[in-house]
N, C-alpha and C positions, 0 to 999 in steps of 0.2 A: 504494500500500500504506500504510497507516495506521502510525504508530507508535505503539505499546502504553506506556506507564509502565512505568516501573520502580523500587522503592525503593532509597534513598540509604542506605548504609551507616550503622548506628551500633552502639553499643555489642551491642543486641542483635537478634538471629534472628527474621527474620518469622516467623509462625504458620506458613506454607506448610514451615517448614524445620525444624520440631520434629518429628526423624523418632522415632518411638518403639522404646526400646532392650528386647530381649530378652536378658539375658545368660544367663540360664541356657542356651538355645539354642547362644547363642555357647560355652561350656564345654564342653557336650556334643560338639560338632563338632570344637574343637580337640582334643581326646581321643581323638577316632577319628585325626585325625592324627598325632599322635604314637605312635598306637598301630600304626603301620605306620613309624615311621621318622622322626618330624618333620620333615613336609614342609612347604614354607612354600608359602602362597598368598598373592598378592597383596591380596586383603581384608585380609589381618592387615599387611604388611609396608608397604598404602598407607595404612591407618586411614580402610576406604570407609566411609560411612556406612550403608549397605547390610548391612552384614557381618552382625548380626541378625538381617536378614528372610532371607539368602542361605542360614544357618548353618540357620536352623533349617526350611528348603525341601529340606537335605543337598542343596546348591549351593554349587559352592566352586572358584574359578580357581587352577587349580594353577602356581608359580612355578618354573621348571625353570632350572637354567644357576645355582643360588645366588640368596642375596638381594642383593647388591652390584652396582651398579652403575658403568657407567665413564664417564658424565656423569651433572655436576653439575646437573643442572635446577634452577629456584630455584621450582617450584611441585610437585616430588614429593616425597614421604618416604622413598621407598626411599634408602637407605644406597645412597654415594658411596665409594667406595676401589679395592684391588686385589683383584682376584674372586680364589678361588681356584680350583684346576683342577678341568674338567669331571667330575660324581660321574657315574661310569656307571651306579651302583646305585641313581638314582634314576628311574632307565626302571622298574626295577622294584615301587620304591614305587608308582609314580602309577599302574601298571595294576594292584595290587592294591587301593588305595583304591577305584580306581575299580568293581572288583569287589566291594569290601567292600561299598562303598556303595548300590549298584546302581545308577550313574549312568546314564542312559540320553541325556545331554547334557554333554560337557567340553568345559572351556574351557584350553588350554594360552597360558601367555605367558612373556615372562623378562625381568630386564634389560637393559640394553645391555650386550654384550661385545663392546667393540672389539678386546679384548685377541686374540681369536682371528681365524684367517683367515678361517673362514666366518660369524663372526658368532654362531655357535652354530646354524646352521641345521642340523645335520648332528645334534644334537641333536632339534630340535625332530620331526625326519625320524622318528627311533629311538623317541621316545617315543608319535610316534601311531600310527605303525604297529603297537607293539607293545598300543597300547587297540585296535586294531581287528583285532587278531588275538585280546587275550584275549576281547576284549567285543564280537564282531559287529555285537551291535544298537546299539553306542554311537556316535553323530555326536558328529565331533570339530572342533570352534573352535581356530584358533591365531592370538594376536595376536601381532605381531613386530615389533619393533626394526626400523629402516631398512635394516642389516646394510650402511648403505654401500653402497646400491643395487647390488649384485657380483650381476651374474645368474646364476651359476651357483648361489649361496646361496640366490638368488629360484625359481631351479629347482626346487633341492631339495626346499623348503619345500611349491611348488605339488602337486611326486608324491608328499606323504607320504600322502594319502587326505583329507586336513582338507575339509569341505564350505564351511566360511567360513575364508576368510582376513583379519584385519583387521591395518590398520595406523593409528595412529591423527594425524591432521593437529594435532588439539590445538588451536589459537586462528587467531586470522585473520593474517596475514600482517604486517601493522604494528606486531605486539605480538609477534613473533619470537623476540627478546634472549632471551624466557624457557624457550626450547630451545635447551639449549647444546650444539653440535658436531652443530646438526639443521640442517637447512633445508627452508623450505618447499616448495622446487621439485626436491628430493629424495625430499622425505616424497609429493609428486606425483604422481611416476614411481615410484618401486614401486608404488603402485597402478594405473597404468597397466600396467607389467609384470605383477603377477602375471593381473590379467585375460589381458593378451594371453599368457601362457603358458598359465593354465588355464583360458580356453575358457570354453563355457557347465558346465565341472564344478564350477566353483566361483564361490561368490559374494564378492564383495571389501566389506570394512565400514570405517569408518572414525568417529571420535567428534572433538566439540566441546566446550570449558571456555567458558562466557561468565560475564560477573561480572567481565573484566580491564579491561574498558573499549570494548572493542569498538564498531562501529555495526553499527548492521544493515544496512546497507547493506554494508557489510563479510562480514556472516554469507551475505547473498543470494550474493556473488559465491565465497566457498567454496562454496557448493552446488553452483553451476553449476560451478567446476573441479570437482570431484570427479564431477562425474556427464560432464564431459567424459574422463574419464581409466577411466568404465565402473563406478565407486564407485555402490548401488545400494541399500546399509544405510548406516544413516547412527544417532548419539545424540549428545542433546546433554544439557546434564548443567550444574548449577551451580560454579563451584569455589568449592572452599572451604580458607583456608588450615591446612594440618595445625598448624601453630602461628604462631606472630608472624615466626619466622624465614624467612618464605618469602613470595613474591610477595602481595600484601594484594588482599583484595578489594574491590571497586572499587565496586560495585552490586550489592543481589538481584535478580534479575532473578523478576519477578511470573509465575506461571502464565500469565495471559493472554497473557503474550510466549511465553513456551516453546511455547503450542498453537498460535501463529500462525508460529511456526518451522516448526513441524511440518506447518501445514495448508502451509506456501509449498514448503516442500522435498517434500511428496507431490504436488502440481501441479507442480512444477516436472519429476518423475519421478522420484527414488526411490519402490523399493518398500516401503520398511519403516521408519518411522521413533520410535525412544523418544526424546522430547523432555520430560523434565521437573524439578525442580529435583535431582531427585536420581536420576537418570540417569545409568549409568555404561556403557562400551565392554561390560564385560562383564554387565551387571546384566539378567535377564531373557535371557538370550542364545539358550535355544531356541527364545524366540516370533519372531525373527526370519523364519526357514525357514517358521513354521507359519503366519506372517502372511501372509508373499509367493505362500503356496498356496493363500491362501481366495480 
């Protein structure tokens, strides 16, 4: 396998990374949210770069269980503290947005909340079920926290009705340190559980940060565990740090790498793969499904 180039950080952003910003999109979007409750989604509370083309697609990953989270990661922006207790009455926001809207694609995720016994999965249960009672025709995404690998919380999560479940692996394995109170042969095996509990009814996803330092040799051999573990959606995605105070980036990593990620991990057998510099878990999320059925 060849290795691609990649440019060396400096001061400023390859051309490839100049994503072009819509705000007004963004305004009008956050307005419908709040106009049912201010609900927070993940685009706003990670500062995706995305969130413009998401915002004005009325695509939007809803953030459920609070914005707080209960590790520190040194490459997220979600807010770090004590969560507060579970809002029941946001089951109800997110299935009227999702009505408002007319989403015919949601994406649920949350912080980590260790603080609870199930993780929040008992949550995640409550709120898709209730999209897919308001909203029939809506297929539901849920990305989840590791919950502590508790398979009874991995159970839950598999009978809510979600058609994708992701959890997301995040870097290769040698560069670890920067999930704190994670592990990778953790983050593993939940994917290996929830396949092995949901069968062929659900598909399992999982996402990559490259730009830390990684090799690609490195990137190869996450592929193969996750597709040994029945992982079958896969994105990989540039990071980028939200500010100075957080893990620094290390290399842009050029297109031409990104597509040969992409071309290696669909040979190697995933079915579905968004590999590009701005690629996120949830970015583009219906085409998954509609990819793996052409």
């Amino acid at each position: 396998m060849t290795m691609t180039t990649t440019k060396k950080v400096n001061f400023k952003k390859p051309e490839w990374l100049r994503k072009r910003i819509t705000p007004a999109a963004q305004i009008e979007m956050e307005t419908l949210l709040k106009d049912v409750g201010g609900l927070h989604t993940i685009c706003q509370e990670a500062k995706c770069p995305n969130i413009s083309e998401c915002f004005a697609n009325k695509n939007a990953t809803f953030l459920i269980l609070g914005n707080i989270c209960t590790r520190r990661c040194t490459y997220c922006n979600v807010h770090t503290g004590l969560p507060t207790e579970v809002d029941l009455s946001e089951i109800e926001k997110v299935t009227t947005s999702v009505k408002h809207l007319g989403l015919k694609f949601v994406v649920i995720t949350s912080p980590a909340r260790d603080d609870l016994k199930d993780g929040g999965a008992e949550q995640f249960y409550r709120v898709t079920q209730a999209i897919l009672k308001e909203s029939p025709d809506t297929q539901v995404e849920i990305l989840i926290p590791d919950f502590k690998a508790k398979e009874e919380s991995l159970q839950r999560v598999v009978d809510s009705g979600a058609v994708i479940i992701g959890h997301n692996i995040e870097t290769v394995p040698s560069l670890y340190k920067i999930r704190k109170n994670a592990s990778y042969e953790r983050s593993l095996q939940v994917l290996k559980r929830l396949k092995e509990l949901g069968g062929d009814k659900i598909k399992t996803k999982s996402a990559l940060m490259v730009g830390l330092g990684e090799t690609q040799e490195e990137m190869v051999q996450v592929f193969q565990d996750l597709l040994d573990v029945g992982c079958k959606f896969l994105s990989i995605g540039q990071y980028l740090a939200p500010s100075g105070d957080y893990e620094k980036v290390k290399e842009f990593v050029t297109p031409e790498q990104f597509a040969l990620y992409k071309r290696t991990a669909l040979d190697m057998g995933f079915e579905f793969v968004h590999s590009t510099p701005y690629a996120r878990s949830s970015y583009m999320a219906h085409e998954y499904l509609a990819g793996q059925e052409k």
